[in-house]
C-alpha positions as CSV (number, residue, x, y, z in Angstrom):
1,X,28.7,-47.1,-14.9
2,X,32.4,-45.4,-14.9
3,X,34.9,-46.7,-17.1
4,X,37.5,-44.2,-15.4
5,X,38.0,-41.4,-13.4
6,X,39.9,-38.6,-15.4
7,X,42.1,-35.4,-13.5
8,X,41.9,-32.3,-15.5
9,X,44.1,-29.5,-14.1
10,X,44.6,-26.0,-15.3
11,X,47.9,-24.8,-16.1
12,X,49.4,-21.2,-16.9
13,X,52.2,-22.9,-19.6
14,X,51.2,-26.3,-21.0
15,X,54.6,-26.9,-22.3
16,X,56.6,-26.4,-19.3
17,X,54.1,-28.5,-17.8
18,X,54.3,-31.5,-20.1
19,X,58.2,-31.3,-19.4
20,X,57.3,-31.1,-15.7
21,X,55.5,-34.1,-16.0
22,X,57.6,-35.9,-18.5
23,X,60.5,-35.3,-16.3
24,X,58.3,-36.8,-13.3
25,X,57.7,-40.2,-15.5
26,X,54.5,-39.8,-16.5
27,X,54.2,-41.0,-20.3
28,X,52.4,-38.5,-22.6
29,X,49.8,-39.6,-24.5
30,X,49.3,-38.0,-27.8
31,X,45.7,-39.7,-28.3
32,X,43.7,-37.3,-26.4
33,X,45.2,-33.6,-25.6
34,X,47.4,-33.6,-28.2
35,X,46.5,-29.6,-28.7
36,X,48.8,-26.9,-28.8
37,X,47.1,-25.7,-25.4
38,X,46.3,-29.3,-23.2
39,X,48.7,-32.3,-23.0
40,X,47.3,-36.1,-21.5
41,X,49.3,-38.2,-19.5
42,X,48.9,-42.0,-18.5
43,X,50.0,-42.7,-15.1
44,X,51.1,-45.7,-13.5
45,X,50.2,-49.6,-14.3
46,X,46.4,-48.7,-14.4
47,X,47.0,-45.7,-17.0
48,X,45.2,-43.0,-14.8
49,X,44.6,-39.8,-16.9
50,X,45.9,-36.8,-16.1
51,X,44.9,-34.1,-18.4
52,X,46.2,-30.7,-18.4
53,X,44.5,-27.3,-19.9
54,X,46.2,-24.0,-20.2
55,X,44.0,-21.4,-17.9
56,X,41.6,-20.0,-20.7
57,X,40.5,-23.4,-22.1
58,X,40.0,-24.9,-18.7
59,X,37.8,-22.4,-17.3
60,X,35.5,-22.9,-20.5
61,X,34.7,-26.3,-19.3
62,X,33.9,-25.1,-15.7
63,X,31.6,-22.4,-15.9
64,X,33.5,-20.4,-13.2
65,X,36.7,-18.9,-12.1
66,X,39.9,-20.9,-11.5
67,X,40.8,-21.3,-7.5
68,X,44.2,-20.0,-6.7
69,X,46.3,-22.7,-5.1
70,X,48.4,-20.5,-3.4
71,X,45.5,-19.3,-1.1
72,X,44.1,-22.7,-0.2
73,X,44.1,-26.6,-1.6
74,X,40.9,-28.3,-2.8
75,X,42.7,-31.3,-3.9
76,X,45.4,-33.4,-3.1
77,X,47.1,-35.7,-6.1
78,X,48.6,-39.0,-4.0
79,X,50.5,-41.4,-5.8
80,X,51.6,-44.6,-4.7
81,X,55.4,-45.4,-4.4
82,X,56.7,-49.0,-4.1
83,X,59.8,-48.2,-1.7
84,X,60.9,-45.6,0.4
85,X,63.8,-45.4,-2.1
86,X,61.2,-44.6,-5.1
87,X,59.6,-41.5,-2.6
88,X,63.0,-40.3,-2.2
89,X,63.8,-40.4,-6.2
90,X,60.1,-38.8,-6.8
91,X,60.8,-35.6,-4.5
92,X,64.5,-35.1,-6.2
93,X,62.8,-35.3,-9.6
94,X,59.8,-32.8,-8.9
95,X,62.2,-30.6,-7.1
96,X,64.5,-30.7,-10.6
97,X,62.3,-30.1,-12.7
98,X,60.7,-27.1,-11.0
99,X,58.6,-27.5,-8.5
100,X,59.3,-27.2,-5.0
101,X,58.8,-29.5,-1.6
102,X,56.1,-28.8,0.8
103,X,56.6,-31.7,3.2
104,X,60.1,-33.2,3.0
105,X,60.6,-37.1,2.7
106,X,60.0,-38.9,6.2
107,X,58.0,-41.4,8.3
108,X,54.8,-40.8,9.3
109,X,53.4,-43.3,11.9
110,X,55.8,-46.0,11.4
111,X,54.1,-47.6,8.4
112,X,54.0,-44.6,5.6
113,X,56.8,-42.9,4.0
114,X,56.1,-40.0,1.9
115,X,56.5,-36.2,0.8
116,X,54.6,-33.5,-0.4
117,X,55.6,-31.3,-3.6
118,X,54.2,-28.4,-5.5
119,X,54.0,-28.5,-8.9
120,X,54.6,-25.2,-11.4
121,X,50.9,-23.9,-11.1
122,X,50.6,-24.6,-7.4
123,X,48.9,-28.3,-7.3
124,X,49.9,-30.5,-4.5
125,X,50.9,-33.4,-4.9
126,X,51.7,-36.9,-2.3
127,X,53.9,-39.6,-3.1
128,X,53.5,-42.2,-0.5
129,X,54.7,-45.7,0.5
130,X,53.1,-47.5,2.7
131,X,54.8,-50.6,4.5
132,X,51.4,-52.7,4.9
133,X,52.7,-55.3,7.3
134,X,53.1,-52.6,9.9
135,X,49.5,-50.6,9.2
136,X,48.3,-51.1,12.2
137,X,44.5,-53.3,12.1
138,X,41.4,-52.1,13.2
């Protein structure tokens, strides 16, 4: 039934998104968004899609009125991070490229480490290690 499960985000710049994302390690991928108003990225080892749409093009495709992420968060972007050290690099990255830190890089519950950011049109995003020998069973 689904080949795969594609994020589409609207964005108020699409090229100081792409260099947001570029600058986050997310590869572009010129085959689909390649427009002078969306961008696609592949992310991580099993190429998740991530497209991006400028505001106007995004809300054709939705019938309705963008939410403002400022007010309130309808979805939260987690990515997986194979060491505390890679969280840590993640957060400094978003933060230098633009975006700001909504949960700074700690432990949570002995077993996940991880941090929240904001990208530049208010989308939150979770990079998160988790140390599976210490999740605790049951």
């Amino acid at each position: 039934m689904t080949k795969s499960l594609w994020i589409n985000l609207p964005v108020k710049d699409v090229n100081k998104s792409k260099e947001f994302f570029t600058q986050l390690g997310f590869k572009l991928n010129l085959k689909f968004g390649s427009r002078e108003d969306s961008a696609c990225f592949m992310v991580g080892d099993d190429n998740f899609i991530v497209m991006l749409f400028e505001e106007p093009l995004f809300e054709g495709f939705i019938a309705t009125k963008i939410s403002d992420p400022k007010l309130g968060t309808e979805v939260l972007f987690s990515i997986d991070a194979e060491s505390v050290e890679e969280v840590n690099e993640m957060a400094k990255k978003a933060v230098d490229a633009g975006g700001a830190l909504y949960a700074e890089p700690g432990f949570k519950d002995g077993w996940m480490y991880g941090c929240g950011f904001v990208d530049l049109d208010g989308h939150r995003w979770n990079i998160l290690y988790m140390d599976t020998t210490k999740m605790p069973l049951g």
